[in-house]
VOBA-1610 file (N, C-alpha, C; in pm, whole numbers, padded with zeros to 5 digits, always signed):
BEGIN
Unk-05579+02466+03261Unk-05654+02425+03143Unk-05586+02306+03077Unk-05646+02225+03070Unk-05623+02062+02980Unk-05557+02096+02837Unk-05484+02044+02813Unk-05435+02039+02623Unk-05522+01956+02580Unk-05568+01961+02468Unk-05675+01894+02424Unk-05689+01744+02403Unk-05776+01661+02337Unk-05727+01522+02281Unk-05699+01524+02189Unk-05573+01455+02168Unk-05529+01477+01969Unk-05579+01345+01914Unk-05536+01233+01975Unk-05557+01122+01927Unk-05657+00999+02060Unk-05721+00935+01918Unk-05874+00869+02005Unk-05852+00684+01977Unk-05824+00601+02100Unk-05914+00508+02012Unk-06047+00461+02102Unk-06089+00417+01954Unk-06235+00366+01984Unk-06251+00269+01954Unk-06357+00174+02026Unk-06377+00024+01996Unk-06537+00031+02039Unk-06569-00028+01896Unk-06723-00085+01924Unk-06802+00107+01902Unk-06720+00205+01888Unk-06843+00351+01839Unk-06796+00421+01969Unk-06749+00361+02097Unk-06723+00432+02220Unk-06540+00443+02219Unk-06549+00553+02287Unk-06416+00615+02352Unk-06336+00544+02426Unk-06267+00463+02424Unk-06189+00370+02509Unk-06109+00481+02559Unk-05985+00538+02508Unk-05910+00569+02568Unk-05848+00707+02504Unk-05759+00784+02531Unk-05706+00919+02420Unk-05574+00927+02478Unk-05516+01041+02366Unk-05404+01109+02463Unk-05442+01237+02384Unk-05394+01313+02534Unk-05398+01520+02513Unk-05251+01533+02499Unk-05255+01646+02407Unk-05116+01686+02382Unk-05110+01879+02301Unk-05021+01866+02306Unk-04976+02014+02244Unk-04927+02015+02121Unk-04956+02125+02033Unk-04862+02137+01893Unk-04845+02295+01901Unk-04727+02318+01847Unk-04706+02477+01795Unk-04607+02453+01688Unk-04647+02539+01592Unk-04615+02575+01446Unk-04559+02743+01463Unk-04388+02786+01442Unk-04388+02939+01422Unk-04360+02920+01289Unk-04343+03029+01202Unk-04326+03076+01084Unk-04197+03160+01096Unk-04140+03228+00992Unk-04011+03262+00986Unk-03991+03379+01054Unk-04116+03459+01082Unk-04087+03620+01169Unk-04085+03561+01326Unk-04081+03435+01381Unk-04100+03366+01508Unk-04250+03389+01593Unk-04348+03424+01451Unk-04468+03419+01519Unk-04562+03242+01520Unk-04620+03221+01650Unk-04723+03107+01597Unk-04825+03112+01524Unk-04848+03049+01443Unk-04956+03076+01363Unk-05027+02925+01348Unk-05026+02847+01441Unk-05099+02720+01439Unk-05039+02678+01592Unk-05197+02655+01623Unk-05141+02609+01793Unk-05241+02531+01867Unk-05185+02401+01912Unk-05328+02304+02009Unk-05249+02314+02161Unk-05335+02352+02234Unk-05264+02311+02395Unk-05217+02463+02405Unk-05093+02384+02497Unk-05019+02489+02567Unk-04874+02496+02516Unk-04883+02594+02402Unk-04735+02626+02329Unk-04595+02684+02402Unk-04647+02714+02556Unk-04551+02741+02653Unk-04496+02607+02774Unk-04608+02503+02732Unk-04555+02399+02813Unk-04361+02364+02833Unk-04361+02305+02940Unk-04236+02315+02959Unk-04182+02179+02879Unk-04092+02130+02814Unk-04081+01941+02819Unk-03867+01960+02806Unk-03882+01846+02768Unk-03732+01804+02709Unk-03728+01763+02556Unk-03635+01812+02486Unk-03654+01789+02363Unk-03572+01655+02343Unk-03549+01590+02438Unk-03494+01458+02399Unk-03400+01437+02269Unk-03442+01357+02224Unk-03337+01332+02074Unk-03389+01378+01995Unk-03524+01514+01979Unk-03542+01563+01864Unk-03422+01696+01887Unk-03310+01682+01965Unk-03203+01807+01992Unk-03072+01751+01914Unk-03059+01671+01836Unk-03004+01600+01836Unk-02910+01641+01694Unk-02997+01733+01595Unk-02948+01799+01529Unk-02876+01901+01542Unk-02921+01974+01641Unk-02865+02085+01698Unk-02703+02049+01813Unk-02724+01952+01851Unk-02594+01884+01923Unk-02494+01825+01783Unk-02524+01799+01684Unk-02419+01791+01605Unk-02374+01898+01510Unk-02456+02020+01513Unk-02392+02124+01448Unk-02287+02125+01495Unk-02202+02168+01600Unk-02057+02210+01608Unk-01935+02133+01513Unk-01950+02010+01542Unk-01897+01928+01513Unk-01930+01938+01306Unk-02032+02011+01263Unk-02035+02009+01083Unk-01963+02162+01107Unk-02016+02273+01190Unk-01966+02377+01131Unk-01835+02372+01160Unk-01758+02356+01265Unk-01631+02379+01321Unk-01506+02277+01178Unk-01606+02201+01121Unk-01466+02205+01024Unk-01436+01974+01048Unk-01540+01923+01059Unk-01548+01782+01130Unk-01535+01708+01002Unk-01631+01767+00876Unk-01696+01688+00745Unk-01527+01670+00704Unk-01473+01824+00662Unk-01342+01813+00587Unk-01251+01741+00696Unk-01266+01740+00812Unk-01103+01685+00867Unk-01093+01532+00859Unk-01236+01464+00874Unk-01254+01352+00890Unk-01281+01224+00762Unk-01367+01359+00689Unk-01378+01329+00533Unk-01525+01214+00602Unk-01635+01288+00637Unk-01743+01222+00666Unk-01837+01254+00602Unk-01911+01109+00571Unk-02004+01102+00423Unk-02131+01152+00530Unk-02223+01152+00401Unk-02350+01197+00423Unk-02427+01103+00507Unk-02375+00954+00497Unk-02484+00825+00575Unk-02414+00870+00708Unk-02293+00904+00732Unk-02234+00960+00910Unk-02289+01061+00954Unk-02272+01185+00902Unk-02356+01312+00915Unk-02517+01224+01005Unk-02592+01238+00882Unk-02718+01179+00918Unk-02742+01085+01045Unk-02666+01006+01099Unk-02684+00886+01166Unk-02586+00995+01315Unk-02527+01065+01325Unk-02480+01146+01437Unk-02649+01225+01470Unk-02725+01236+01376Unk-02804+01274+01442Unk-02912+01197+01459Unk-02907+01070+01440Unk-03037+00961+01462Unk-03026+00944+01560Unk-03188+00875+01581Unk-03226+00744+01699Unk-03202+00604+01624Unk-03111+00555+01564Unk-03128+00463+01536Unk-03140+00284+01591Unk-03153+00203+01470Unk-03240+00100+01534Unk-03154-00010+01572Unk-03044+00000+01539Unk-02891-00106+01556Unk-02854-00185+01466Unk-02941-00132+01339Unk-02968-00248+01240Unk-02764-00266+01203Unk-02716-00369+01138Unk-02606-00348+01054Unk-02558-00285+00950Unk-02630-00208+00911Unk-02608-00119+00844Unk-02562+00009+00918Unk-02658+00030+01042Unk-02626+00152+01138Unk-02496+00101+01153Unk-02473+00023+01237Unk-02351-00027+01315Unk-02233-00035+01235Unk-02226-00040+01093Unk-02066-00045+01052Unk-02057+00130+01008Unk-02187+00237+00989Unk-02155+00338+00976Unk-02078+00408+01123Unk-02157+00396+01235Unk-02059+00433+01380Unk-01984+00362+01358Unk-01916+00241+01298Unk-01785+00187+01299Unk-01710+00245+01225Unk-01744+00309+01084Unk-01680+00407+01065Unk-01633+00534+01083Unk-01753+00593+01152Unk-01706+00719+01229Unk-01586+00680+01329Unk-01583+00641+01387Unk-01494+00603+01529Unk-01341+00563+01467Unk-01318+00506+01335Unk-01217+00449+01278Unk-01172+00550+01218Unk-01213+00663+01129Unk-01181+00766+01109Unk-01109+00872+01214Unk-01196+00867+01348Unk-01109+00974+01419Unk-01065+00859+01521Unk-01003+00780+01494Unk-00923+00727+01556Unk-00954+00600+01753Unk-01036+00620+01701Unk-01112+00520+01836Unk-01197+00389+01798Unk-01239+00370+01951Unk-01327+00202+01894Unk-01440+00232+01983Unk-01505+00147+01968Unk-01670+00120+02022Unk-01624+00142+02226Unk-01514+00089+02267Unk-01562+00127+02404Unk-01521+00268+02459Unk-01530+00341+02368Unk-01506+00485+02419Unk-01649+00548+02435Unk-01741+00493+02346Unk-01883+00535+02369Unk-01978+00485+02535Unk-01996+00625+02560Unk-02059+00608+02703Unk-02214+00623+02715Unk-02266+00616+02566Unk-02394+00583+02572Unk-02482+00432+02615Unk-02411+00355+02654Unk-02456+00214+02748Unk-02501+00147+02667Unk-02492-00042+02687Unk-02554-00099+02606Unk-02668-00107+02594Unk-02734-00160+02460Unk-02853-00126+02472Unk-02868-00287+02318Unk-02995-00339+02349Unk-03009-00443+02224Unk-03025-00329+02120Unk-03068-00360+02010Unk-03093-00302+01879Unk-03257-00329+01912Unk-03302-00152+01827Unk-03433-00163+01853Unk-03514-00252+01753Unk-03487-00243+01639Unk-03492-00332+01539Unk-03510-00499+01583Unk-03639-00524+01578Unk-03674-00660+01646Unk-03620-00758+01585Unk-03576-00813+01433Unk-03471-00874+01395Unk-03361-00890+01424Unk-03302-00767+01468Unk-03178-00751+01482Unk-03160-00792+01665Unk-03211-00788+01748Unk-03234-00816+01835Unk-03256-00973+01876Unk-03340-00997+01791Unk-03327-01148+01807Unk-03245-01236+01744Unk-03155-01222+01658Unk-03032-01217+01637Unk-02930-01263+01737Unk-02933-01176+01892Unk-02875-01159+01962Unk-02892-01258+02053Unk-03024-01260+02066Unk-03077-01412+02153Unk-03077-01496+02147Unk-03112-01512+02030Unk-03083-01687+01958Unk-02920-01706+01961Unk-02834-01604+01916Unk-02684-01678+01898Unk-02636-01589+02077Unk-02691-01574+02150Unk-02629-01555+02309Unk-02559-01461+02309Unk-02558-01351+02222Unk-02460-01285+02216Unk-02506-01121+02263Unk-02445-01087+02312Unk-02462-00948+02406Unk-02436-00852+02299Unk-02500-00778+02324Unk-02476-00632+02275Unk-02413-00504+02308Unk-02363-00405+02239Unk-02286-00337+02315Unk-02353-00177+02328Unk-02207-00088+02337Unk-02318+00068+02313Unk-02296+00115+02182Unk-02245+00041+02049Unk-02262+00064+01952Unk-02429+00028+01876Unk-02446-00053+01963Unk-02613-00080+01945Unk-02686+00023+01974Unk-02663+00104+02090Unk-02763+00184+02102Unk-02801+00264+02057Unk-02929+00312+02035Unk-02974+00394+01897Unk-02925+00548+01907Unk-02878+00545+02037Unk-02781+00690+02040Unk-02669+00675+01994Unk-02567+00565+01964Unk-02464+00592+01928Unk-02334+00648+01857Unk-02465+00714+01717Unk-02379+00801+01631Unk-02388+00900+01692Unk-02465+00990+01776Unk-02469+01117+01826Unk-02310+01101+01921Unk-02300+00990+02013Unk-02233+00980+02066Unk-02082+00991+02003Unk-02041+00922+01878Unk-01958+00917+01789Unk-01933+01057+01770Unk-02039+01099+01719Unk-02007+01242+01681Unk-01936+01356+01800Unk-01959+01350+01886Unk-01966+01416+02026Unk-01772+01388+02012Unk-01794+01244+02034Unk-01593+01199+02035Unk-01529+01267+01940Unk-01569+01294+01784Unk-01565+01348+01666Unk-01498+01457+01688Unk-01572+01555+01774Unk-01585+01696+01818Unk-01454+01719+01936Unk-01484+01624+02030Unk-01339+01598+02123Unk-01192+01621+01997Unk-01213+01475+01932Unk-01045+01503+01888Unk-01042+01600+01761Unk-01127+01661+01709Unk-01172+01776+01635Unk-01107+01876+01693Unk-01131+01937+01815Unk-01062+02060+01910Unk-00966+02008+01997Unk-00935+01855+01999Unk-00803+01852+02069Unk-00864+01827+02242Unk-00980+01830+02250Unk-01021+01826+02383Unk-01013+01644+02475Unk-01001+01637+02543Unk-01005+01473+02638Unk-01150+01442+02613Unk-01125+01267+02541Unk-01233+01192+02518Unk-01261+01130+02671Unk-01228+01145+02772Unk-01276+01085+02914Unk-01369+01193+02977Unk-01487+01150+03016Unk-01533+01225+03052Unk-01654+01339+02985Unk-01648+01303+02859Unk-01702+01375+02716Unk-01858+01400+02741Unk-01910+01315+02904Unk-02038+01351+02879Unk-02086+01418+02985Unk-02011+01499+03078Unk-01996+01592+03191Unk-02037+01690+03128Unk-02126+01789+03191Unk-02216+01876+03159Unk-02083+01994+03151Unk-02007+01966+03214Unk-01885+02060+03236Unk-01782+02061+03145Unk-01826+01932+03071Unk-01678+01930+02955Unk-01680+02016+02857Unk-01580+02080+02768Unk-01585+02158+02726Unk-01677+02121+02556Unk-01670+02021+02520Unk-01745+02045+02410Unk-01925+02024+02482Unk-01977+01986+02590Unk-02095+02008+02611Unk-02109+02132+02661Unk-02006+02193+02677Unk-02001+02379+02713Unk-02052+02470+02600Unk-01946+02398+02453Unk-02001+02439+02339Unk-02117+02424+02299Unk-02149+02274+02281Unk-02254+02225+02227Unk-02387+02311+02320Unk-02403+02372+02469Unk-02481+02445+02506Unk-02514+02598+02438Unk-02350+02620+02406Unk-02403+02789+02309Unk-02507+02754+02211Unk-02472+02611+02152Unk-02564+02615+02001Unk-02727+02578+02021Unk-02769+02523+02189Unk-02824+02504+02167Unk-02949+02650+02232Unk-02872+02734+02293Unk-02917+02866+02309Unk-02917+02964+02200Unk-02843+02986+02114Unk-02860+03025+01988Unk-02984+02935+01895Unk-02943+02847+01877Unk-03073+02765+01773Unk-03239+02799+01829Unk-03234+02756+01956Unk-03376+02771+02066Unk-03391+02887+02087Unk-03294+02998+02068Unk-03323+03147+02145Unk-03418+03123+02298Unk-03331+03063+02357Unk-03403+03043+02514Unk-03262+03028+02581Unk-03268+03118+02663Unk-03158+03147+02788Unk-03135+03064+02881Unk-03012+02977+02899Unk-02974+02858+02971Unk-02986+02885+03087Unk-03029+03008+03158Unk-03041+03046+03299Unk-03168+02999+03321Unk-03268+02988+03232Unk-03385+02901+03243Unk-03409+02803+03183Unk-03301+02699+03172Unk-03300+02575+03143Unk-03280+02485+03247Unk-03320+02394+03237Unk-03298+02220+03412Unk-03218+02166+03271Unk-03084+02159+03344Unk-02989+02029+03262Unk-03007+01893+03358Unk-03088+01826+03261Unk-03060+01655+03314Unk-02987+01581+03257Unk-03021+01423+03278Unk-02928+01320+03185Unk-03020+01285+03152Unk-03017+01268+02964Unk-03116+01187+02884Unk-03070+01041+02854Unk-03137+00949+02856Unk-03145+00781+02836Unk-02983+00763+02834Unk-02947+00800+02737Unk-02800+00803+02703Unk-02677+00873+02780Unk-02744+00955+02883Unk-02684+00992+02957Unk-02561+01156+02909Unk-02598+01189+02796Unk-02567+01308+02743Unk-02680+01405+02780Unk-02659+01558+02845Unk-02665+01638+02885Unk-02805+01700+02825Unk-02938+01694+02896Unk-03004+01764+02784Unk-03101+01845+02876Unk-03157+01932+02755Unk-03194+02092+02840Unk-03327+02085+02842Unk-03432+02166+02976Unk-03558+02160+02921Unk-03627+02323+02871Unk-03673+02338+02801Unk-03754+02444+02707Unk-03914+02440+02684Unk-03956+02561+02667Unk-04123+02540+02594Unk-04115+02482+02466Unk-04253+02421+02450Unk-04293+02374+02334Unk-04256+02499+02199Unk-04294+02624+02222Unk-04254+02696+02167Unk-04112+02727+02082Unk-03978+02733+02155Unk-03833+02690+02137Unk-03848+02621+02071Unk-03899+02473+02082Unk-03836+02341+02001Unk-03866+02436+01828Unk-03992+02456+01840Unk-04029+02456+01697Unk-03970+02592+01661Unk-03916+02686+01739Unk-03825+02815+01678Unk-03696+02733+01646Unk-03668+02617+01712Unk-03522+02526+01637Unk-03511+02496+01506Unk-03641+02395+01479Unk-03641+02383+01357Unk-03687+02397+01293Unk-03743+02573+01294Unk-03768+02656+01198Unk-03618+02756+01160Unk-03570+02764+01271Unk-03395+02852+01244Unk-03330+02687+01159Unk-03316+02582+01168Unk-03237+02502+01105Unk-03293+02500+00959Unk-03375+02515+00992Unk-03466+02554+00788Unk-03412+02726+00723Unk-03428+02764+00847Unk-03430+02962+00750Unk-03291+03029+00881Unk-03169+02952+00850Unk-03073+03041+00910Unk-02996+03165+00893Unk-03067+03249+00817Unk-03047+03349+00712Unk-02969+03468+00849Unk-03014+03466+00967Unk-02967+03556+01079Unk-02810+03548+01141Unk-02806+03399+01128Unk-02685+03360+01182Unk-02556+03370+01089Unk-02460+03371+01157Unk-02298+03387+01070Unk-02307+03250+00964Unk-02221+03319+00849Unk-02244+03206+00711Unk-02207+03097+00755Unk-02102+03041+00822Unk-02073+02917+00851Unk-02153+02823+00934Unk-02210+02895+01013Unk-02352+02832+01070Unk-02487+02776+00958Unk-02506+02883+00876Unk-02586+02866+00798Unk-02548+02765+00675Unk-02425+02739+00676Unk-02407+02611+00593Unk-02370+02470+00669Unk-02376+02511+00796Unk-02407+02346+00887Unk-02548+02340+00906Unk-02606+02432+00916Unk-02771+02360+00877Unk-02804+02332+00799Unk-02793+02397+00671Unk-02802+02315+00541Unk-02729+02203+00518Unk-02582+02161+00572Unk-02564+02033+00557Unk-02628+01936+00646Unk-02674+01994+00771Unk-02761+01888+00865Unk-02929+01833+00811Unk-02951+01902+00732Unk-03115+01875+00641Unk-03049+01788+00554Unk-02964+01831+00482Unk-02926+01774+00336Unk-02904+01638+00369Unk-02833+01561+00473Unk-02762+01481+00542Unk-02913+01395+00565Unk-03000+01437+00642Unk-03121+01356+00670Unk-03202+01338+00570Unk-03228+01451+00469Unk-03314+01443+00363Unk-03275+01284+00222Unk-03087+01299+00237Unk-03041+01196+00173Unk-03037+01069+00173Unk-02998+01035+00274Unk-03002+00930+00438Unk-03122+00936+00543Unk-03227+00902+00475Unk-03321+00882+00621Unk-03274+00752+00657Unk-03263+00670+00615Unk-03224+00568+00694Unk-03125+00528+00810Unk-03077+00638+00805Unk-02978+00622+00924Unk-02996+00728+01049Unk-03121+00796+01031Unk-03184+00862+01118Unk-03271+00760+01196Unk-03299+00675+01156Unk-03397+00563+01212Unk-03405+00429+01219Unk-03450+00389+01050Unk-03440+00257+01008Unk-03557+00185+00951Unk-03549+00051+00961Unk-03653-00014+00956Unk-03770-00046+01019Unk-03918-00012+00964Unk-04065+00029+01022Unk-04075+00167+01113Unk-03971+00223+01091Unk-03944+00335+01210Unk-04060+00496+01113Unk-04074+00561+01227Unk-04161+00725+01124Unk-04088+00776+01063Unk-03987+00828+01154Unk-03880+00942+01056Unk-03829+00901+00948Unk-03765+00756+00956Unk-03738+00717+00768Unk-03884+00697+00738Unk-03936+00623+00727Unk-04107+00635+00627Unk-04132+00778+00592Unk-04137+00857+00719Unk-04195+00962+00633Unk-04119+01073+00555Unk-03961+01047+00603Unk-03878+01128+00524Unk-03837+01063+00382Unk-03825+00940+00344Unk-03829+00876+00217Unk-03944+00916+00119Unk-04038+01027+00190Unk-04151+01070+00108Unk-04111+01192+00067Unk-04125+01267+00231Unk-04150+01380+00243Unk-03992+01508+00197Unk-03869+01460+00229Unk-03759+01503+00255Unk-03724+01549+00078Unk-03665+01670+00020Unk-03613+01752+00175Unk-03735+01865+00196Unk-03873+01848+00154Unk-03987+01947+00178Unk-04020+01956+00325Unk-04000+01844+00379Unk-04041+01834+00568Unk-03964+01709+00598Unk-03880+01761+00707Unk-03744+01701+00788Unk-03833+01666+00932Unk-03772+01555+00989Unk-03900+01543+01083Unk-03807+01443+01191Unk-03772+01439+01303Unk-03686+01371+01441Unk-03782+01357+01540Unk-03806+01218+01586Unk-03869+01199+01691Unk-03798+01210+01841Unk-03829+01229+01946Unk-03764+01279+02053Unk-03872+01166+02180Unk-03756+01146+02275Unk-03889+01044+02389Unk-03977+01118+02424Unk-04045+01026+02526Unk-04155+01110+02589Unk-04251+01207+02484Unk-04290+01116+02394Unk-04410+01169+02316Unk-04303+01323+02247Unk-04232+01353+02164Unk-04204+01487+02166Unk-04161+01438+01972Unk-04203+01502+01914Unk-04165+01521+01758Unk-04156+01626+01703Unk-04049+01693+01660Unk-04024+01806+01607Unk-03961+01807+01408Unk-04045+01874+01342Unk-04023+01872+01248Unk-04000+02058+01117Unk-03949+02037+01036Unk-03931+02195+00994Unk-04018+02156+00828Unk-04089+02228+00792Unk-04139+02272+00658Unk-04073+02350+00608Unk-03944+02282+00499Unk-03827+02338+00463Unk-03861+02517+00378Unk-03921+02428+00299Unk-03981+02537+00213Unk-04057+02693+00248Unk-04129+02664+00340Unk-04192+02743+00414Unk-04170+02779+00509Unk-04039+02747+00579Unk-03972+02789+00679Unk-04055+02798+00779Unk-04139+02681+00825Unk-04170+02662+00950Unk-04143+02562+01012Unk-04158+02559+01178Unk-04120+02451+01282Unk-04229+02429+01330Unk-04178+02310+01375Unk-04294+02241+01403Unk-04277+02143+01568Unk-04348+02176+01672Unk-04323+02070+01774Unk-04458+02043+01829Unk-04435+01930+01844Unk-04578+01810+01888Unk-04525+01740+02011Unk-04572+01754+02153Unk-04597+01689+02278Unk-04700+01610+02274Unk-04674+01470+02301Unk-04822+01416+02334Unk-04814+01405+02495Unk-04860+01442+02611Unk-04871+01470+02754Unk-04822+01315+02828Unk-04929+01231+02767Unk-04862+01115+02835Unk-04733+01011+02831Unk-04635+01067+02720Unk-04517+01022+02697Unk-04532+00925+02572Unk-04689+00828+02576Unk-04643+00758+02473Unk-04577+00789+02299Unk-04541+00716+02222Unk-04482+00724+02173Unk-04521+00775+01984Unk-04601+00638+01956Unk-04684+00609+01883Unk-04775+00753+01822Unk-04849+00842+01945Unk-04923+00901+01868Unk-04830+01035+01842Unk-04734+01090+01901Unk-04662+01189+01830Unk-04633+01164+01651Unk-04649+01038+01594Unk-04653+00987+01486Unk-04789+01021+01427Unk-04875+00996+01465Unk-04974+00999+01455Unk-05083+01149+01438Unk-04959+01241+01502Unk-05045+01377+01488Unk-04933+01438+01360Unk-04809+01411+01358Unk-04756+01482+01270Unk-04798+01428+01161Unk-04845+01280+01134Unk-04905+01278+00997Unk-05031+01303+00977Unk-05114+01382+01079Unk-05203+01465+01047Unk-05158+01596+00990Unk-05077+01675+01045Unk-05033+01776+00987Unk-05019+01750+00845Unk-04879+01660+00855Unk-04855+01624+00672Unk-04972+01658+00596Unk-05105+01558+00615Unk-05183+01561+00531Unk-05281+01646+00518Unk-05289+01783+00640Unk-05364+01865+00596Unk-05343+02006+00591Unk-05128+01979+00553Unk-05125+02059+00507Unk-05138+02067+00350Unk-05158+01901+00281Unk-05190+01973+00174Unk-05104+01984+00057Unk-04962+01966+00092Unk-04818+01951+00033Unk-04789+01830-00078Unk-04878+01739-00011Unk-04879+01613-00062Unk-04977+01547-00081Unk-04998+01461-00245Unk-05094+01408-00234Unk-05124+01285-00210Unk-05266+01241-00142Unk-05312+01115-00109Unk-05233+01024-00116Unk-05202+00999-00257Unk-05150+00878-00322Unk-04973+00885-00251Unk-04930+00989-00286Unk-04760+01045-00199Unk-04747+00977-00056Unk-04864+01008+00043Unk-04869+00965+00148Unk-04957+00827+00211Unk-05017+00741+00102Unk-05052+00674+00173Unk-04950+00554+00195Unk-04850+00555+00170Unk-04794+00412+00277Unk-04775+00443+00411Unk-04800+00577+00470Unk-04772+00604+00638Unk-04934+00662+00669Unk-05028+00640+00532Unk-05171+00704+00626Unk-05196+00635+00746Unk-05184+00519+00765Unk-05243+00452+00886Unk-05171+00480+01007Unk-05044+00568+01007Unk-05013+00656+01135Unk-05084+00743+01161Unk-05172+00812+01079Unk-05293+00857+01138Unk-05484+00820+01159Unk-05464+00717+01074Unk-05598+00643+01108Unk-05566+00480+01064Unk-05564+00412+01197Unk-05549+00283+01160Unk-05655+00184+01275Unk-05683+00044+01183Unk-05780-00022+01273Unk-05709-00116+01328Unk-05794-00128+01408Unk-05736-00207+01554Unk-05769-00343+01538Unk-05706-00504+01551Unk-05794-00629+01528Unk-05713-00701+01662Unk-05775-00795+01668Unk-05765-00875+01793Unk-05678-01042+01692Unk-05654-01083+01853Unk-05579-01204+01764Unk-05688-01304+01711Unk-05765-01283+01657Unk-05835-01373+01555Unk-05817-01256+01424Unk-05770-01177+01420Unk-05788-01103+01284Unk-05873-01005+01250Unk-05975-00994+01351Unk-06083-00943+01364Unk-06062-00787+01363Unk-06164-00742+01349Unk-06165-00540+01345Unk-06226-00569+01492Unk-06153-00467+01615Unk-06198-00444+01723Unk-06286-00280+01731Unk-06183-00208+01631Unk-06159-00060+01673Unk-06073+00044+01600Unk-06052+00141+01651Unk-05939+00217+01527Unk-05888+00324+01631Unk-05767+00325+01535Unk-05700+00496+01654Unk-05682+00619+01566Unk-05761+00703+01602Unk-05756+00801+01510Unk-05731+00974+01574Unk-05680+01022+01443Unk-05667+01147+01504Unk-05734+01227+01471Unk-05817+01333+01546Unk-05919+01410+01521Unk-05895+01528+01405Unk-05923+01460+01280Unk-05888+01562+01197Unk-05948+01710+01206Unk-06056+01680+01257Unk-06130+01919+01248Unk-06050+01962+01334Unk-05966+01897+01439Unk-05871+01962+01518Unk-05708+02054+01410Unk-05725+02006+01280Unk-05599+01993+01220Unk-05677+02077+01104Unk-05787+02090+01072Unk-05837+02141+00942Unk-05758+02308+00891Unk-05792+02378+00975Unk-05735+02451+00949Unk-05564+02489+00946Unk-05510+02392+00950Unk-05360+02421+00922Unk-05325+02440+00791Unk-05377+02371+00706Unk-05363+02416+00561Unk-05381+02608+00510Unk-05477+02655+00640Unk-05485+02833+00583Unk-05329+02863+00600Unk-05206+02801+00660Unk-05142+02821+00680Unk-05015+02848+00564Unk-05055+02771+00463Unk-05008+02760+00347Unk-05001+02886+00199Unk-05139+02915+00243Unk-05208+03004+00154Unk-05112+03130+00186
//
């Protein structure tokens, strides 16, 4: 059976093109109670795991040894865009526990940030893996090495001992058994697991309502929200979703985009999770369905959300300026998520 179409565009009244995708919503007893597609699909949570890979490193005792602010916290768990602002915060992480930029084995990469990028071109100048928008995760990871005393060589071997750790947390957070997980290498080449659509959003619904887990756990998730809710900007950046819509929304709905179409977000308040697959990887409309959710759940009004409405309905023009078309997301598909509230 097909996952449905979430998002449409159309040009000229006809259907050009769509993408099908999945959403599941659990609530705090780990039941679903909002669901499109196939809530058992298999995927990778890409860099929406990304929170959950830096818990060890807040609970084990990282904030006090290192004395790391809230813009570090936050940015260990971004995709960020390479802007300079990102880049002297991983320069501070790394200076704190005692290292430099070529210990990071997340690869170079330009800055996603199209300014910042061209920057690079015009003055000839190469970029490194402090650019890459993985790099605070990566920072953090080293963090965690000289944190427990463990060897920074090697730090991204599925076998090393803090990705040994960093696997308990991410079987505890997901409640999904690593005996049925495929460990690959994600972009960055750090260790990542695959799970149902289901899991993702039991993640970050446990990072919202960790009331089960030992206290010290439950106050590294609260500092991992607090950290993004404060600092979106270093979860992302400039024109990016997760800062736009967390500069609104945060700390009521925390929200990490992940590749391959995958966005996972928690409704703090209401202690639900939230994960959105769009099937064909692109990028764009996983944006595009979670700010359908946003808006029908209802949380927020019109006026709150319209500088990111057009991530869910925006028109399309050609290079004369012209209206071709629009991409939209099928709102009666989303109507009823708001009973969810009630």
């Amino acid at each position: 059976m097909e996952n449905p179409i979430l998002v449409q565009i159309v040009r000229g009244g006809v259907l050009e093109s769509f993408h099908r995708g999945s959403v599941c919503v659990v609530n705090a007893q780990n039941d679903i109670v909002f669901q499109l597609g196939n809530p058992q699909q298999i995927c990778y949570p890409r860099s929406a795991l990304k929170l959950v890979q830096a818990l060890p490193l807040v609970e084990l005792g990282g904030i006090e040894k290192f004395g790391l602010t809230i813009e570090e916290i936050a940015i260990t768990c971004g995709s960020h865009n390479g802007e300079e602002r990102h880049v002297k915060v991983v320069e501070s992480i790394l200076q704190k526990i005692g290292l430099n930029p070529s210990y990071l084995g997340c690869g170079m990469q330009y800055p996603t940030d199209k300014a910042s990028s061209e920057t690079f071109i015009k003055t000839g100048t190469k970029p490194s893996a402090i650019h890459n928008n993985c790099s605070g995760k990566h920072a953090g990871m080293l963090a965690l090495c000289v944190l427990l005393n463990y060897p920074t060589q090697d730090y991204l071997n599925k076998e090393h001992p803090i990705q040994k750790l960093i696997l308990d947390y991410v079987v505890e957070l997901y409640q999904y058994p690593s005996s049925k997980m495929v460990c690959a290498l994600d972009g960055c080449t750090a260790p990542i697991y695959s799970m149902p659509l289901f899991n993702q959003a039991l993640a970050f619904k446990n990072l919202a309502d960790p009331i089960l887990y030992r206290e010290s756990l439950q106050k590294a998730c609260k500092q991992i929200l607090e950290a993004m809710s404060l600092a979106p900007f270093m979860v992302a950046g400039t024109g990016r979703y997760c800062t736009e819509m967390m500069e609104i929304t945060a700390p009521k709905v925390i929200g990490k985009t992940g590749a391959e179409g995958v966005f996972c977000m928690s409704f703090t308040e209401q202690k639900l999770g939230v994960c959105i697959k769009i099937d064909d990887g692109k990028m764009l409309p996983q944006y595009q369905v979670a700010q359908a959710l946003l808006e029908a759940s209802k949380l927020f009004t019109t006026e709150q959300l319209a500088p990111i409405h057009a991530y869910a309905h925006k028109e399309l023009k050609n290079f004369n300026k012209l209206v071709t078309g629009e991409t939209r997301v099928d709102k009666q598909l989303f109507s009823s998520f708001a009973s969810v509230f009630n």
